[in-house]
LUMLUMDREN-2810 file (N, C-alpha, C; in Angstrom, 1 decimal):
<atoms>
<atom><aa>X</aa><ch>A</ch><at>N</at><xx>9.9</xx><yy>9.0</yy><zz>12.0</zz></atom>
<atom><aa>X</aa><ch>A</ch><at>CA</at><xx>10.0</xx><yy>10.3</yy><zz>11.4</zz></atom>
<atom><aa>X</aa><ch>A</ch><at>C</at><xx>8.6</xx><yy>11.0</yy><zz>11.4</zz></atom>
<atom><aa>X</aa><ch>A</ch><at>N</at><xx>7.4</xx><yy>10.2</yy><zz>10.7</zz></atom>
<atom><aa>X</aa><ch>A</ch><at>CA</at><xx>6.3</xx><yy>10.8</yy><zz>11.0</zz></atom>
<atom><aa>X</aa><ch>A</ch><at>C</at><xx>5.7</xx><yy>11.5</yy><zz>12.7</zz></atom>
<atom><aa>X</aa><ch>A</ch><at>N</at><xx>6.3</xx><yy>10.0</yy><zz>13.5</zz></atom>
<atom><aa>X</aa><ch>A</ch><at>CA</at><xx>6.1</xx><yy>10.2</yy><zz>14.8</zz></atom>
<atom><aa>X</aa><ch>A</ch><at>C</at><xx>6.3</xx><yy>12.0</yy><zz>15.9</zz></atom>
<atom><aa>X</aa><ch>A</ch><at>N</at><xx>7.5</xx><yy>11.8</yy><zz>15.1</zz></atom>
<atom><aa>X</aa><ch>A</ch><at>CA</at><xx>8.4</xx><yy>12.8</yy><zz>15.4</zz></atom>
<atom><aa>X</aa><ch>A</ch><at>C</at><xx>7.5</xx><yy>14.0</yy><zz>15.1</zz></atom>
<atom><aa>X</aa><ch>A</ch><at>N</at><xx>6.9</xx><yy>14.4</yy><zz>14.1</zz></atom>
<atom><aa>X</aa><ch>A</ch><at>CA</at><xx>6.1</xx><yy>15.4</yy><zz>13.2</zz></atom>
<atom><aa>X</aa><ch>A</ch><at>C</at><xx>5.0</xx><yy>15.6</yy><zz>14.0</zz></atom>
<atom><aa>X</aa><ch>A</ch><at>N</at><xx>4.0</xx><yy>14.8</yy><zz>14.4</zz></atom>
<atom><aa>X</aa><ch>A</ch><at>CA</at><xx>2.8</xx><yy>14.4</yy><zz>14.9</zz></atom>
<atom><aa>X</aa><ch>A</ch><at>C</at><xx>3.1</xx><yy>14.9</yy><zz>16.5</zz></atom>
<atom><aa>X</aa><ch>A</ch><at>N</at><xx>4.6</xx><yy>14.6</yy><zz>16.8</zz></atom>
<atom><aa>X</aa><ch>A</ch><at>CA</at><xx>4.3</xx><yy>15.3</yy><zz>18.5</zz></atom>
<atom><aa>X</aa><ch>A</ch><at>C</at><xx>5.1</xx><yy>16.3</yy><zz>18.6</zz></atom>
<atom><aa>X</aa><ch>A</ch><at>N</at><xx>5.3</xx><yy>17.3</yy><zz>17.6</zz></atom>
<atom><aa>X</aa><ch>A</ch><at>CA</at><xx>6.1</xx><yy>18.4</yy><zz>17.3</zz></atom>
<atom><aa>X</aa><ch>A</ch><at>C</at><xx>7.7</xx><yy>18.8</yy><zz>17.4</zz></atom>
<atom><aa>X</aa><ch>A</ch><at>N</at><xx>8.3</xx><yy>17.2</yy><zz>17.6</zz></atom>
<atom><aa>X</aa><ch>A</ch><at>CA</at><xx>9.6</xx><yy>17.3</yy><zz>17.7</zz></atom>
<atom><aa>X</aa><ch>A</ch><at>C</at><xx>10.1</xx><yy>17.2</yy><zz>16.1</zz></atom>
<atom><aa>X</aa><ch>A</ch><at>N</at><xx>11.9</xx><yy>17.3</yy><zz>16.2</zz></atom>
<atom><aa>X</aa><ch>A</ch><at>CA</at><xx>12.0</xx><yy>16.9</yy><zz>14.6</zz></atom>
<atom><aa>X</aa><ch>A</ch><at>C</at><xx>12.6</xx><yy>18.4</yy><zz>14.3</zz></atom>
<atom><aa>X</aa><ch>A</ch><at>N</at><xx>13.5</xx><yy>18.3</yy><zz>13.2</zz></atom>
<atom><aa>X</aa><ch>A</ch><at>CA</at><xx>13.4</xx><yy>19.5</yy><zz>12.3</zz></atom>
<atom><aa>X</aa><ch>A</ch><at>C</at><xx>12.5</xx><yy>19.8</yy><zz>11.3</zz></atom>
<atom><aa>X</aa><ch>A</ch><at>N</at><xx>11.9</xx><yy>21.5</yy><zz>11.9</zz></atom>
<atom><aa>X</aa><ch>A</ch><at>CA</at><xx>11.3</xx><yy>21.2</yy><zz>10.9</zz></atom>
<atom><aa>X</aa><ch>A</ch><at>C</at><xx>11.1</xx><yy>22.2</yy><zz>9.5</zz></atom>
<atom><aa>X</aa><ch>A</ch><at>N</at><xx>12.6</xx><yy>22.5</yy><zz>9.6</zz></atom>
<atom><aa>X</aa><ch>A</ch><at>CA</at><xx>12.8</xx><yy>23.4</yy><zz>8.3</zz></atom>
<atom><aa>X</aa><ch>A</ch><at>C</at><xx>13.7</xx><yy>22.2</yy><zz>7.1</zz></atom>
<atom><aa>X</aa><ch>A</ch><at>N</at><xx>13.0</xx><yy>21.1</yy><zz>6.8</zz></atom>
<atom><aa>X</aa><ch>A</ch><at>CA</at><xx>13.5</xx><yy>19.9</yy><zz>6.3</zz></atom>
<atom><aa>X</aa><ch>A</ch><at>C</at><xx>13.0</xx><yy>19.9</yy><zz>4.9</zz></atom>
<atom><aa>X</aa><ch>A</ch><at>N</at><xx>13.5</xx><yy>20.4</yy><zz>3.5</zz></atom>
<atom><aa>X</aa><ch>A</ch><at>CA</at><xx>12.6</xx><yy>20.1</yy><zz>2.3</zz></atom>
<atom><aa>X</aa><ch>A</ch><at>C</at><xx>12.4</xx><yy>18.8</yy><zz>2.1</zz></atom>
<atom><aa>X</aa><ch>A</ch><at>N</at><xx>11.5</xx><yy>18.9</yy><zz>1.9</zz></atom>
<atom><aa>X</aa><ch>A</ch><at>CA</at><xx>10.5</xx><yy>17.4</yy><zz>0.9</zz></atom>
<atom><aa>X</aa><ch>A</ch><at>C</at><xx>10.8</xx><yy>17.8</yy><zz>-0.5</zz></atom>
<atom><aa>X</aa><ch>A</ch><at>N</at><xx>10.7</xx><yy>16.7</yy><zz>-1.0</zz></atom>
<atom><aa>X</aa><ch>A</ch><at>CA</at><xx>10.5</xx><yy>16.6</yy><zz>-2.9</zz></atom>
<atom><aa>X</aa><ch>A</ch><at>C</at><xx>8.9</xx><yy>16.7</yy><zz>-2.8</zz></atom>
<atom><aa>X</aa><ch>A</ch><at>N</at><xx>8.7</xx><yy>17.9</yy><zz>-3.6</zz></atom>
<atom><aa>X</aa><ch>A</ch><at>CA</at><xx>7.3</xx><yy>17.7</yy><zz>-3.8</zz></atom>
<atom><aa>X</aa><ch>A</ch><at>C</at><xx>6.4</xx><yy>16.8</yy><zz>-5.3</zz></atom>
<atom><aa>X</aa><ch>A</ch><at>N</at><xx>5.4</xx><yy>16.6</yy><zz>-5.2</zz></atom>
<atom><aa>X</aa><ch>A</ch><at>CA</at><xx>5.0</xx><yy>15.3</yy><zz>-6.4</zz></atom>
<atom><aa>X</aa><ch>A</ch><at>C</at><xx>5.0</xx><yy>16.6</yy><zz>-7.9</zz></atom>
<atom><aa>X</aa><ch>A</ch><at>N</at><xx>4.9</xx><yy>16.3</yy><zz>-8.9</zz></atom>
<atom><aa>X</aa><ch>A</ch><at>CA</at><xx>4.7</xx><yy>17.1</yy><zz>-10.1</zz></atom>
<atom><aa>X</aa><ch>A</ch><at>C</at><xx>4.0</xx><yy>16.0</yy><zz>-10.8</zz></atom>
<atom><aa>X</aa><ch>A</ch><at>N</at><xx>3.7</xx><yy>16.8</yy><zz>-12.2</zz></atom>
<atom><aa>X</aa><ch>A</ch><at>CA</at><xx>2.8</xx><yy>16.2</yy><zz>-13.0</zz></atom>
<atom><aa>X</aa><ch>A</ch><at>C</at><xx>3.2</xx><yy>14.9</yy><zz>-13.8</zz></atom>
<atom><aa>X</aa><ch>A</ch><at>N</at><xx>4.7</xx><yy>15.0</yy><zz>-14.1</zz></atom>
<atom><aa>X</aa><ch>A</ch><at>CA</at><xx>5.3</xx><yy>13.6</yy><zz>-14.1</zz></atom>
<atom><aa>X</aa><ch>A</ch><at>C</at><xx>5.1</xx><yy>12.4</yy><zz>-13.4</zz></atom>
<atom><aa>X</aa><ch>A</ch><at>N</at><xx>4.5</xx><yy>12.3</yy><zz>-12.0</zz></atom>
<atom><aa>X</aa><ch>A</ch><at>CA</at><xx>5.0</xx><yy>11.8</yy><zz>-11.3</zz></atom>
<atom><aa>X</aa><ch>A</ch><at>C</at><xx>3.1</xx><yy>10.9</yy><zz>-11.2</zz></atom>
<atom><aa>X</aa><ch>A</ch><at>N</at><xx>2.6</xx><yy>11.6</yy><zz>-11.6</zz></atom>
<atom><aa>X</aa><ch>A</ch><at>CA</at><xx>0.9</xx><yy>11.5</yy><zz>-11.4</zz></atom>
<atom><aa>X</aa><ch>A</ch><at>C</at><xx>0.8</xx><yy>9.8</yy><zz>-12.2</zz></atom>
<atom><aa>X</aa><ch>A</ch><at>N</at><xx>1.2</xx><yy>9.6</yy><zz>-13.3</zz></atom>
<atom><aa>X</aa><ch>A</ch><at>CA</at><xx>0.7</xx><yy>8.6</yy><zz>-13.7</zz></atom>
<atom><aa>X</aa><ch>A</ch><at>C</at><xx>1.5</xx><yy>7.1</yy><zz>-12.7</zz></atom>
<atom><aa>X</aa><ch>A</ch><at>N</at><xx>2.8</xx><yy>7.3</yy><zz>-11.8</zz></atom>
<atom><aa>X</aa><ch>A</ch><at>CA</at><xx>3.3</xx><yy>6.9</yy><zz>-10.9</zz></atom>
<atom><aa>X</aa><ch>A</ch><at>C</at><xx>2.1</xx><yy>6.3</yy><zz>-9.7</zz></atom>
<atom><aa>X</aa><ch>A</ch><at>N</at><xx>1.8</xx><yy>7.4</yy><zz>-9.7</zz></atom>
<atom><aa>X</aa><ch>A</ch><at>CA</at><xx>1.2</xx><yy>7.7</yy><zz>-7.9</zz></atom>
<atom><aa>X</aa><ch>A</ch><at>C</at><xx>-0.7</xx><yy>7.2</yy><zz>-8.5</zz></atom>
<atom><aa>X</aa><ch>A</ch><at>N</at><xx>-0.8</xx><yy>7.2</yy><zz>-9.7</zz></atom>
<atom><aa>X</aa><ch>A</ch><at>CA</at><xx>-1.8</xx><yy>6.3</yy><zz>-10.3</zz></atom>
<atom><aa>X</aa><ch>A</ch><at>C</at><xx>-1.8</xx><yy>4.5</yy><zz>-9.9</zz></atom>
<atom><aa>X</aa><ch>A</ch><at>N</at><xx>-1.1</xx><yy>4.4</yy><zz>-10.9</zz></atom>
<atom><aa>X</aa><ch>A</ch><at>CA</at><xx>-0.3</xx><yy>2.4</yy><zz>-10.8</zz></atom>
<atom><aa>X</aa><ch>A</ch><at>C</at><xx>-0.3</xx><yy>2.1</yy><zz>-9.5</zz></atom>
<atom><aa>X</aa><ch>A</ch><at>N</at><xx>0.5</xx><yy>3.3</yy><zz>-8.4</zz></atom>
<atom><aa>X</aa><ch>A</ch><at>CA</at><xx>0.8</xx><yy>2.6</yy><zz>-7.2</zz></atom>
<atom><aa>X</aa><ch>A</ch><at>C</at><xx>-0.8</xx><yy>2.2</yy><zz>-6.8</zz></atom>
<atom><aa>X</aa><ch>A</ch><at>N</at><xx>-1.9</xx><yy>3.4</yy><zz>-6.7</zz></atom>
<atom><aa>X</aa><ch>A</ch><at>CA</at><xx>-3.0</xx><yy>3.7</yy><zz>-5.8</zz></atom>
<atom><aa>X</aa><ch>A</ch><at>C</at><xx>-4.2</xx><yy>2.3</yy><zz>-6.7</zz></atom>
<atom><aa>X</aa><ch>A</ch><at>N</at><xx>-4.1</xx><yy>2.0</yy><zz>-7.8</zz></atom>
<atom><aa>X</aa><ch>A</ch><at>CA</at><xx>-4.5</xx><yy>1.1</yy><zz>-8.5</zz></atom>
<atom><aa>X</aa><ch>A</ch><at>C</at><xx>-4.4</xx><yy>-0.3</yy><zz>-8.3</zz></atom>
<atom><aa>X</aa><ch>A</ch><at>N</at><xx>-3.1</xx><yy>-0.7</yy><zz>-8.5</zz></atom>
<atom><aa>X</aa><ch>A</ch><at>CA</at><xx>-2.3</xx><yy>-2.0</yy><zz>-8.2</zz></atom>
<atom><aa>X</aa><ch>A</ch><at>C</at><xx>-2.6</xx><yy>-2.0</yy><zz>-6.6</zz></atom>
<atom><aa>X</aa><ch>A</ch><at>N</at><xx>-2.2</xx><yy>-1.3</yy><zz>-5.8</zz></atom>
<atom><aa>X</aa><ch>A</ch><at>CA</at><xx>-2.0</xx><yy>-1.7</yy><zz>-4.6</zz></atom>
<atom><aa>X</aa><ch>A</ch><at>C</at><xx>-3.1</xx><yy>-1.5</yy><zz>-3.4</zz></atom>
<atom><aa>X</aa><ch>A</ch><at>N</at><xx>-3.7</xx><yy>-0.2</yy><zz>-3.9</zz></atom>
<atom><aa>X</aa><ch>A</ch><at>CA</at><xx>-5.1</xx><yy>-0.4</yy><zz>-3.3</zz></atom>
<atom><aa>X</aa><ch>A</ch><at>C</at><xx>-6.4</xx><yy>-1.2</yy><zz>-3.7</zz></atom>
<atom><aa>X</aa><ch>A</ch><at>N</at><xx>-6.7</xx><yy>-1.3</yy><zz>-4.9</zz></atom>
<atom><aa>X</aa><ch>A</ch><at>CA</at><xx>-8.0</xx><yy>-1.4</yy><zz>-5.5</zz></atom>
<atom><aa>X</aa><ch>A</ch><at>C</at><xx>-7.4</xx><yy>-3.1</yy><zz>-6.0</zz></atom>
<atom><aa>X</aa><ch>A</ch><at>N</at><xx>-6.7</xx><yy>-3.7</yy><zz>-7.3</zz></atom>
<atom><aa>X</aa><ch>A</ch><at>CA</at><xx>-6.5</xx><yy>-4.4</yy><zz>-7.8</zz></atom>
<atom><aa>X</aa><ch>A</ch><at>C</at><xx>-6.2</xx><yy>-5.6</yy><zz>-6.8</zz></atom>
<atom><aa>X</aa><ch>A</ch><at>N</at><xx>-5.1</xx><yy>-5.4</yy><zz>-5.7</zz></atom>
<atom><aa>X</aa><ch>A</ch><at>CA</at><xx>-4.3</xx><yy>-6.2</yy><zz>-5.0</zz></atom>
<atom><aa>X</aa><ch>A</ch><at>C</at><xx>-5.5</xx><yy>-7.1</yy><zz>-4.0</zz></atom>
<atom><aa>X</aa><ch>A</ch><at>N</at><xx>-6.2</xx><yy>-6.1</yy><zz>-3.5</zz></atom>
<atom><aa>X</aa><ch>A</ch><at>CA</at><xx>-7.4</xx><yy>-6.5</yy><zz>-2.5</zz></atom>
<atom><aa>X</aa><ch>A</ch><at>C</at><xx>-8.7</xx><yy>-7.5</yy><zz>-3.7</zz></atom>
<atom><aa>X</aa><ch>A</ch><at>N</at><xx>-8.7</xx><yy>-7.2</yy><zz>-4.8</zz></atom>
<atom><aa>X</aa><ch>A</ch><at>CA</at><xx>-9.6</xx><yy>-7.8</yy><zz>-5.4</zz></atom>
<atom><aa>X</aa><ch>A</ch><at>C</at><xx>-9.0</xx><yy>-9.4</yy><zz>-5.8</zz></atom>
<atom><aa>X</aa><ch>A</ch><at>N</at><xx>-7.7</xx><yy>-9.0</yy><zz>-5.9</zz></atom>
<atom><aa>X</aa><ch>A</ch><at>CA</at><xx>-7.3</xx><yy>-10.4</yy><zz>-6.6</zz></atom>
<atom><aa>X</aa><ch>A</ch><at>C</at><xx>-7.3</xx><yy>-11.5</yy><zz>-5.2</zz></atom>
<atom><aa>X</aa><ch>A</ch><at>N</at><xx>-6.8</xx><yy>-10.9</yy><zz>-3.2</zz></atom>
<atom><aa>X</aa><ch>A</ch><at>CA</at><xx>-6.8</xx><yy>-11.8</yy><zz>-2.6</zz></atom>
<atom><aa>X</aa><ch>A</ch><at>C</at><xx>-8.5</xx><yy>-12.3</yy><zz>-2.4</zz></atom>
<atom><aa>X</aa><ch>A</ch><at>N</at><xx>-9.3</xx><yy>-11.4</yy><zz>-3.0</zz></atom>
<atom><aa>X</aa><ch>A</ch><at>CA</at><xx>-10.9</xx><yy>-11.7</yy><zz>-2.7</zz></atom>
<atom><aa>X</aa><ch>A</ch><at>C</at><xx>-10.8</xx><yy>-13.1</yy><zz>-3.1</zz></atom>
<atom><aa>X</aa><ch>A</ch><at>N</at><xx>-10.5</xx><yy>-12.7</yy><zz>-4.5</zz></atom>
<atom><aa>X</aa><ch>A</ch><at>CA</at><xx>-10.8</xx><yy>-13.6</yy><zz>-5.8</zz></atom>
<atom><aa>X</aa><ch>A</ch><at>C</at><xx>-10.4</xx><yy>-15.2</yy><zz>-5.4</zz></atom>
<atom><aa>X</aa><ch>A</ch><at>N</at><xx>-8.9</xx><yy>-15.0</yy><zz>-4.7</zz></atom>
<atom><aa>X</aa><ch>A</ch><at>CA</at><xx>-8.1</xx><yy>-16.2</yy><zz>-4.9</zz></atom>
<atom><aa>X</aa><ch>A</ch><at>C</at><xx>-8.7</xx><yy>-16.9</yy><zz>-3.2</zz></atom>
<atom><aa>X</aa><ch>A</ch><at>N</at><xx>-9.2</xx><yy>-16.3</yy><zz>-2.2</zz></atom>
<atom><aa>X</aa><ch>A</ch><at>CA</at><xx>-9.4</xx><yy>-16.2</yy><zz>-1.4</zz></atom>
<atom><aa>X</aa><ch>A</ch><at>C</at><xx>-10.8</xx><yy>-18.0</yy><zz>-1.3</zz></atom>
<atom><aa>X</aa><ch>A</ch><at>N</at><xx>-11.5</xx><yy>-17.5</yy><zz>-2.4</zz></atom>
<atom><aa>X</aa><ch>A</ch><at>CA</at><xx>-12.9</xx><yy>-18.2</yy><zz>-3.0</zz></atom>
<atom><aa>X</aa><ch>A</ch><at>C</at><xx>-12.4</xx><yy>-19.7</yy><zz>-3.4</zz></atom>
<atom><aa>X</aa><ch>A</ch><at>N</at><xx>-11.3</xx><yy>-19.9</yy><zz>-3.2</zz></atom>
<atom><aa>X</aa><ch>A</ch><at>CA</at><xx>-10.9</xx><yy>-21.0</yy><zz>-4.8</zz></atom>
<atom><aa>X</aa><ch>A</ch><at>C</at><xx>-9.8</xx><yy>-21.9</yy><zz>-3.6</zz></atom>
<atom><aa>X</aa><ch>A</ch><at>N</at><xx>-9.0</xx><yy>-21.3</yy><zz>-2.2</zz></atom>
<atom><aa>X</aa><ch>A</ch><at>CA</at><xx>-8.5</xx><yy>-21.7</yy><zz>-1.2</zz></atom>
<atom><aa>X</aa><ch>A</ch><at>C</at><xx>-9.2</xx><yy>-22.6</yy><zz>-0.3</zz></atom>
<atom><aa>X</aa><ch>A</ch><at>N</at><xx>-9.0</xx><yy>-23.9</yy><zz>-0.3</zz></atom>
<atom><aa>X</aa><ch>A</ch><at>CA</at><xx>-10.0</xx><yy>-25.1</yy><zz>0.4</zz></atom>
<atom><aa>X</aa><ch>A</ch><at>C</at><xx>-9.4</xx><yy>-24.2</yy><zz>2.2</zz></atom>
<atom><aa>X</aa><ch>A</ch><at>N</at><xx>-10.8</xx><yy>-24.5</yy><zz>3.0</zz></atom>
<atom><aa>X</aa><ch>A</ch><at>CA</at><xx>-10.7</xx><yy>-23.9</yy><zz>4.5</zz></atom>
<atom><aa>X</aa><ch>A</ch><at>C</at><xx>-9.9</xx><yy>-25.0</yy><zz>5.1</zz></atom>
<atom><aa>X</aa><ch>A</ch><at>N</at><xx>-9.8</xx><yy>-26.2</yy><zz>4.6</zz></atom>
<atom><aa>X</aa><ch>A</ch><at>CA</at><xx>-9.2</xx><yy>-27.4</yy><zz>5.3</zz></atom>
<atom><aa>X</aa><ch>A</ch><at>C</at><xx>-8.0</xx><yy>-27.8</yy><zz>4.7</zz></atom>
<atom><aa>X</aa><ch>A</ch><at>N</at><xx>-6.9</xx><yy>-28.0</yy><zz>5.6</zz></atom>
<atom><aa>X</aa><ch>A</ch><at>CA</at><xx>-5.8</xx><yy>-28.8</yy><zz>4.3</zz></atom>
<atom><aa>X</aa><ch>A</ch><at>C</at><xx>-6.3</xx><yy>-30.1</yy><zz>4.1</zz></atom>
<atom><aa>X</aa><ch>A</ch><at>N</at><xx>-5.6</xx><yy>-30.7</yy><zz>3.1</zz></atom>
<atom><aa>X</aa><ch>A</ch><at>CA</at><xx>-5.6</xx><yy>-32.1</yy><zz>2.9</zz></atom>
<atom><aa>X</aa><ch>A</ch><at>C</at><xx>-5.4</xx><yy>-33.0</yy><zz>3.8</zz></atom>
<atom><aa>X</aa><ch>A</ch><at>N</at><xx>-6.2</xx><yy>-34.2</yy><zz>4.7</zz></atom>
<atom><aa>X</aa><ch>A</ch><at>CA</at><xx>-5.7</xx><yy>-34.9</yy><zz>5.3</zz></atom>
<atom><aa>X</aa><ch>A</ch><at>C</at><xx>-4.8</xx><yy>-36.3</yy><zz>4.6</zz></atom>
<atom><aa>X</aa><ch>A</ch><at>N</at><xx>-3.8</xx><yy>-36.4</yy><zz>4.8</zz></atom>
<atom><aa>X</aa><ch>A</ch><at>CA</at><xx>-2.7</xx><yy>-37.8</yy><zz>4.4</zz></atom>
<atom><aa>X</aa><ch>A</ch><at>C</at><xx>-3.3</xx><yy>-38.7</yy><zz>5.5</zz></atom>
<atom><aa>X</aa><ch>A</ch><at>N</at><xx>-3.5</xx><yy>-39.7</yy><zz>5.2</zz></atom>
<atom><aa>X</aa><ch>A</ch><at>CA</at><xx>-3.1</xx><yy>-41.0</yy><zz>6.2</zz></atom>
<atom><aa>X</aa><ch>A</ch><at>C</at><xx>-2.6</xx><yy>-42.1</yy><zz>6.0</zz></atom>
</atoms>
């Protein structure tokens, strides 16, 4: 769909929902959780992951 947009095919008399002020503390959590928080926690857990598995013998 975007594709379509970018090389000018597509309809393009197509409404969108646009965001409102309701929607801000939404599009907060998402940009929080999923940008900033998500990347810090695989940092975090990343530190504490041995580079080797266990060898059994």
């Amino acid at each position: 769909m975007w594709l379509e947009r970018l090389s000018g095919g597509g309809d393009r008399h197509t409404l969108e929902a646009s965001l409102t002020r309701s929607d801000l503390s939404s599009v907060a959590g998402l940009i929080l959780f999923g940008g900033i928080l998500a990347p810090m926690v695989l940092m975090v857990s990343l530190q504490y992951t041995p580079s080797q598995p266990p060898h059994f013998s």
